[in-house]
C-alpha positions in Angstrom: 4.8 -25.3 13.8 1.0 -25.8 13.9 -1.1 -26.5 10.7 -2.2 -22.6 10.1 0.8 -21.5 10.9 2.6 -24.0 8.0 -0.4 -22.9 5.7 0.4 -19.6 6.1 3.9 -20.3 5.8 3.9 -22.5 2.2 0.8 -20.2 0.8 3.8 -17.3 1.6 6.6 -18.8 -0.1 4.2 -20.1 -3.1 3.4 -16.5 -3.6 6.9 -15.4 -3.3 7.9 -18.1 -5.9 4.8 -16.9 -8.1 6.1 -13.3 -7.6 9.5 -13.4 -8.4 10.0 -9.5 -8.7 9.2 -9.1 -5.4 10.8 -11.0 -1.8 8.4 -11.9 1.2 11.1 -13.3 3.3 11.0 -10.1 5.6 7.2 -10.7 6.8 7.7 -12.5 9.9 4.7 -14.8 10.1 4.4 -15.2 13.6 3.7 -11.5 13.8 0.6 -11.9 10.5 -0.8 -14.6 12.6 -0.8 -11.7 15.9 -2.9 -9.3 13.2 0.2 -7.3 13.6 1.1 -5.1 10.7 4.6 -5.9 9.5 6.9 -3.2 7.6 10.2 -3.0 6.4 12.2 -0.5 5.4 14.3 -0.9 1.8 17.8 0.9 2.1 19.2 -0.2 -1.8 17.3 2.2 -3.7 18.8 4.7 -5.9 19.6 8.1 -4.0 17.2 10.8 -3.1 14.2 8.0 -2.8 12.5 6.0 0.4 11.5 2.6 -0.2 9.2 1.2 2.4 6.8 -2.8 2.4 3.7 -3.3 4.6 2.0 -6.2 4.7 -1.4 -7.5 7.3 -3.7 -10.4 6.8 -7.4 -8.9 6.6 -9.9 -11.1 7.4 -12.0 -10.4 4.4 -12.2 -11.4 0.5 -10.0 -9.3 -2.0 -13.1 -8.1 -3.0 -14.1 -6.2 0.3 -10.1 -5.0 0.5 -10.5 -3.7 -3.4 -13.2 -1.7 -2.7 -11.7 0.2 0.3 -8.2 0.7 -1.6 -10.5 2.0 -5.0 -12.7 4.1 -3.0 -10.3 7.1 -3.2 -12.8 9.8 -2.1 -13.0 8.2 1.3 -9.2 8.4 1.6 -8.6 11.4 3.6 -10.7 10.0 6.1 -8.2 7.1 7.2 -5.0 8.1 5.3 -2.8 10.9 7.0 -1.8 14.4 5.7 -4.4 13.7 2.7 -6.6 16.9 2.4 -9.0 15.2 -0.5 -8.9 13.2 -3.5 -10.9 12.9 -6.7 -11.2 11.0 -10.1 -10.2 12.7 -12.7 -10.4 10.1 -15.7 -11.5 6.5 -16.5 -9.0 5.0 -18.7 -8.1 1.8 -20.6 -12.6 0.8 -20.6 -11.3 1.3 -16.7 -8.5 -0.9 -15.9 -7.1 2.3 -14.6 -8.1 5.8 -13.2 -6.2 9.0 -12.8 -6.6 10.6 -9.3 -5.9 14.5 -7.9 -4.8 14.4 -4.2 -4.3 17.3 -2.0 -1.5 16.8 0.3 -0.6 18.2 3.5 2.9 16.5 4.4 4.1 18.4 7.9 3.6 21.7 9.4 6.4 23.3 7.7 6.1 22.3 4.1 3.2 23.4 2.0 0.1 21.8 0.5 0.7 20.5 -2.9 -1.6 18.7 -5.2 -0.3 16.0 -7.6 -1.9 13.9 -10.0 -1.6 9.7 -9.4 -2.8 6.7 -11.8 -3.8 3.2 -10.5 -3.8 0.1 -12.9 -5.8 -2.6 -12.1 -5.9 -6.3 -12.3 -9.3 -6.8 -10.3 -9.6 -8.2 -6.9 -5.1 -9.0 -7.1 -3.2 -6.5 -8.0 -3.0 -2.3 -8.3 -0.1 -0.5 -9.6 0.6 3.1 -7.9 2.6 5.7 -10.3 3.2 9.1 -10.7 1.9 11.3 -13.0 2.3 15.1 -12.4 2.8 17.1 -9.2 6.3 17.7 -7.2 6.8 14.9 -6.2 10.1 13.6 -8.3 9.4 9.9 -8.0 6.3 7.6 -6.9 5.8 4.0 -7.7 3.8 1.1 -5.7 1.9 -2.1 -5.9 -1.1 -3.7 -3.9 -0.6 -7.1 -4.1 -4.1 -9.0 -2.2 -3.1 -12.7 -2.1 -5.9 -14.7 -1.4 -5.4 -17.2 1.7 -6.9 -20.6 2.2 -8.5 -19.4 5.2 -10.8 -16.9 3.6 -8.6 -14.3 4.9 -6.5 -12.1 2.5 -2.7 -11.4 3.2 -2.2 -7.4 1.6 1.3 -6.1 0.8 2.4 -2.9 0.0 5.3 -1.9 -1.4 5.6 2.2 -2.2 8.9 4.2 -3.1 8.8 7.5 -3.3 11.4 10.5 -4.1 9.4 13.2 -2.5 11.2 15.9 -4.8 12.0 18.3 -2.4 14.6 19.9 0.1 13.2 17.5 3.2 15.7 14.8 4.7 15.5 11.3 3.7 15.3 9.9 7.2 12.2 12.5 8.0 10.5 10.9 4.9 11.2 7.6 5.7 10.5 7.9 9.6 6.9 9.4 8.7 6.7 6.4 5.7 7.6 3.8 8.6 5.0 5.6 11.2 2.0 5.9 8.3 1.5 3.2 6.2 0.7 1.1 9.1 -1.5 3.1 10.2 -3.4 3.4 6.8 -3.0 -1.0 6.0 -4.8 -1.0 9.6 -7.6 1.1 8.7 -8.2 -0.6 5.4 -8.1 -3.9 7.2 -10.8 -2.5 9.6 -13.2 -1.0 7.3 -12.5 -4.2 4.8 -13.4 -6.5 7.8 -16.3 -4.4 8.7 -18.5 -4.9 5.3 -21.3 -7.0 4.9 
């Protein structure tokens, strides 16, 4: 194992052991160090909901990450089936914000809005919930772990119960398709700023 690749490794299970809520034993670090984005696909969740983790080292700060993943406005630019998105409130002397999104999921279903809050802990963590819409259930975290490198490993773990008549393993397919797509463009427009 060469030196960045042990780095990697011990900064990984440091954060793990730092994070004890939440496993990184599925990234496969060979993969991070190929800029590949990894995901993995969580089957023990309670019925009716789709749990899916991404994760991608950026080569940028948390800081240039933050501001791509808090610029919501730009969202349906990079981030599929998104029609537009707007803040609605500032909240806690803004630790958190309430969002609306327009949705588009597929061709066949409709376009909804739904309303979303993110928490933050600046430049290391944002919380993802729910607050109104159709969907039923929708919960994540952005975790942006700092690497000794100067690059920054992002993780994403999202679970959703999308609340209506649309099979699991269509939700989970398009989950599994998307979110890679969407770390990948936040790890290119990150890596582009100044």
């Amino acid at each position: 194992m060469n030196g960045r690749r042990r780095t990697l490794a011990l900064l990984l299970r440091g954060a793990a052991a730092a994070r004890a809520a939440d496993d990184l034993d599925w990234i496969d670090r060979d993969a991070l160090e190929r800029r590949e984005v990894q995901v993995e696909t969580d089957r023990d969740v309670p019925p009716l909901r789709v749990a899916v983790k991404v994760a991608a080292l950026i080569d940028a700060p948390p800081e240039a990450i933050w501001s791509v993943l808090t610029a919501c406005e730009l969202a349906p630019e990079y981030v599929p089936h998104v029609q537009s998105c707007r803040l609605l409130e500032r909240r806690d002397g803004g630790r958190a914000e309430l969002f609306v999104q327009v949705v588009k999921p597929a061709f066949f279903l409709p376009r909804f809005e739904h309303v979303f809050r993110l928490d933050y802990d600046p430049y290391r963590h944002i919380d993802v919930s729910r607050v109104s819409g159709p969907l039923e259930f929708m919960q994540g975290t952005w975790d942006l772990l700092p690497q000794p490198d100067g690059q920054t490993l992002l993780v994403y773990d999202f679970e959703v119960d999308p609340g209506m008549p649309v099979p699991r393993f269509w939700v989970r397919a398009t989950l599994r398709r998307d979110l890679p797509r969407i770390v990948a463009a936040v790890r290119e427009r990150a890596e582009a700023k100044p």
